[in-house]
VOBA-1610 file (N, C-alpha, C; in pm, whole numbers, padded with zeros to 5 digits, always signed):
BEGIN
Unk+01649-00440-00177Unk+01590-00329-00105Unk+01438-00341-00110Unk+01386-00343+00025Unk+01211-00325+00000Unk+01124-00198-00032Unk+01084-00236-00167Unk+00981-00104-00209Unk+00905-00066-00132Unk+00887+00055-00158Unk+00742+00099-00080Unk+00681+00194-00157Unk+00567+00225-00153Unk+00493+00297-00226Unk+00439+00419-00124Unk+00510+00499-00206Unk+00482+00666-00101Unk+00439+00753-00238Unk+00314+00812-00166Unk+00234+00901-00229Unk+00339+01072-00282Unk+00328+01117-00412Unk+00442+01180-00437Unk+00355+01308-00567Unk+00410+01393-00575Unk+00381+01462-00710Unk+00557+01519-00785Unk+00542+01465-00916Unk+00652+01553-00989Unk+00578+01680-01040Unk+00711+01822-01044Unk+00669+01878-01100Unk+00825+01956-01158Unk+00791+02005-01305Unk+00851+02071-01387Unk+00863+02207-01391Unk+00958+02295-01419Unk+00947+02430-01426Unk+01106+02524-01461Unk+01067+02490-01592Unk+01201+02551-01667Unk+01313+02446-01647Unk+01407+02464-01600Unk+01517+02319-01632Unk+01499+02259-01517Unk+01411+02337-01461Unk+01430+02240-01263Unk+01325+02151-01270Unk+01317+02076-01198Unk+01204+01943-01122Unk+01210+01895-01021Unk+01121+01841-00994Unk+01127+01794-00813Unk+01068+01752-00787Unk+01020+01612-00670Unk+00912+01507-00639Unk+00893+01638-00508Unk+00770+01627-00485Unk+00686+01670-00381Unk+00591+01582-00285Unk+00646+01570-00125Unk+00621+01483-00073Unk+00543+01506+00067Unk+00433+01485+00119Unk+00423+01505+00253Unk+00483+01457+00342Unk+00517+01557+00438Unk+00580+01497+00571Unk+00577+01345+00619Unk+00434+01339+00676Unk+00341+01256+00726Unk+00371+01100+00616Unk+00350+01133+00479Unk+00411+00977+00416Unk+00504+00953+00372Unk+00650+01001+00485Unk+00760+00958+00473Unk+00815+00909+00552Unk+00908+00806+00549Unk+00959+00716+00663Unk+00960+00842+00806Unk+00930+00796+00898Unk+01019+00843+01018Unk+01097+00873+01060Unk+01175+00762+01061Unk+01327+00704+01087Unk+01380+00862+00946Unk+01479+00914+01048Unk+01549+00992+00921Unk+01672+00952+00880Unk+01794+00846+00897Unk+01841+00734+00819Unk+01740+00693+00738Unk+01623+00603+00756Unk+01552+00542+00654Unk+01497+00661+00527Unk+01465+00762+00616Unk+01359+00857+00468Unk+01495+00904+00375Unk+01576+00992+00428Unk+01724+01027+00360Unk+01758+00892+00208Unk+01766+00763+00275Unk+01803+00647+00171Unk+01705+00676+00072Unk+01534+00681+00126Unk+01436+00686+00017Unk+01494+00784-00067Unk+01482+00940-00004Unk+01494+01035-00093Unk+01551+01074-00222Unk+01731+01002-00106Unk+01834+01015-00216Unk+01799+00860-00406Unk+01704+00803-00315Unk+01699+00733-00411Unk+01592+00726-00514Unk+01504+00828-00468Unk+01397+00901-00535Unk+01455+00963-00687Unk+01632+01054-00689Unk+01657+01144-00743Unk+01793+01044-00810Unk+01783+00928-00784Unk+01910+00844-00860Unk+02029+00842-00760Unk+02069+00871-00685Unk+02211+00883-00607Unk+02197+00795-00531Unk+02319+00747-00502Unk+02448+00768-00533Unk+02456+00765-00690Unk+02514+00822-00812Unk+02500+00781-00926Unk+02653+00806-00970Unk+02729+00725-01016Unk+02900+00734-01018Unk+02893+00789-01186Unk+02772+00800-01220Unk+02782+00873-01381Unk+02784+01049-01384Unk+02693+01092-01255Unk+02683+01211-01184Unk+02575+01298-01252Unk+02497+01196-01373Unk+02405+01223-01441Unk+02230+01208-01399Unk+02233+01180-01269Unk+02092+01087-01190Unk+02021+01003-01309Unk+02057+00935-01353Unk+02051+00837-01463Unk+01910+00737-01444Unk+01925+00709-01331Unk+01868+00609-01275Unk+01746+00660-01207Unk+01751+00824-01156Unk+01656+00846-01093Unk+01551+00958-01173Unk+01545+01090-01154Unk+01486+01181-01190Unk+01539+01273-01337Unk+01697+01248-01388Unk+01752+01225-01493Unk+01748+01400-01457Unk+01840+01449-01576Unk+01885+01637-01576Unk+01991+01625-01622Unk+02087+01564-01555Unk+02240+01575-01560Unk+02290+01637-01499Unk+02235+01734-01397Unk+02301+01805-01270Unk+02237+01787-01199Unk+02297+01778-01043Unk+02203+01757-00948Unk+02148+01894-00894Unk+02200+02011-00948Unk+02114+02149-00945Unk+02012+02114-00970Unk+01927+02080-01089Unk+01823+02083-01083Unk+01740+02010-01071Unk+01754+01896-01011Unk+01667+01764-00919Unk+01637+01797-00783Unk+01528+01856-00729Unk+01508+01853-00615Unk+01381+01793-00583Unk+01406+01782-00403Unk+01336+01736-00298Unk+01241+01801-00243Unk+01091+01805-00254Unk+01035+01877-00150Unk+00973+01815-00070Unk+00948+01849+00102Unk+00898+01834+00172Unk+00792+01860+00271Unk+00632+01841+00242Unk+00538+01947+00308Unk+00519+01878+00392Unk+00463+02010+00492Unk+00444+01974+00594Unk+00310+02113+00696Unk+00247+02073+00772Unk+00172+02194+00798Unk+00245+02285+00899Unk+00246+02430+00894Unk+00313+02514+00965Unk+00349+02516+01088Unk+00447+02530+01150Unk+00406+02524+01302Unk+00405+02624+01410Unk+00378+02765+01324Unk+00377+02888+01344Unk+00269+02950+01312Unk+00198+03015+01411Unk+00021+03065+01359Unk-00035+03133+01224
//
């Protein structure tokens, strides 16, 4: 699989966490960004622990965010 390096922030807050991502530096293609994402957070993971990715042990509390600027005044 080819790496890529996309600009990201983790952040923590009580048992939850989550990479924080701009719109703008994520694939396009939404097949392609989806693969990144899910692989941002470990999944597919057949342990069901995201082991591999952002780690918790539930996928409750591994999340995805996505900014983006409003498109409402």
């Amino acid at each position: 699989m080819k790496q890529l390096r996309i600009p990201a922030v983790y952040m923590r807050g009580g048992t939850s966490k989550g990479v924080f991502f701009r719109k703008e530096d994520l694939p396009s293609d939404e097949a392609e960004r989806e693969r990144v994402l899910l692989r941002v957070i470990g999944s597919p993971d057949r342990y069901g622990k995201h082991t591999d990715g952002m780690g918790g042990a539930t996928s409750s509390t591994s999340k995805i965010v996505i900014l983006s600027k409003s498109t409402r005044p």
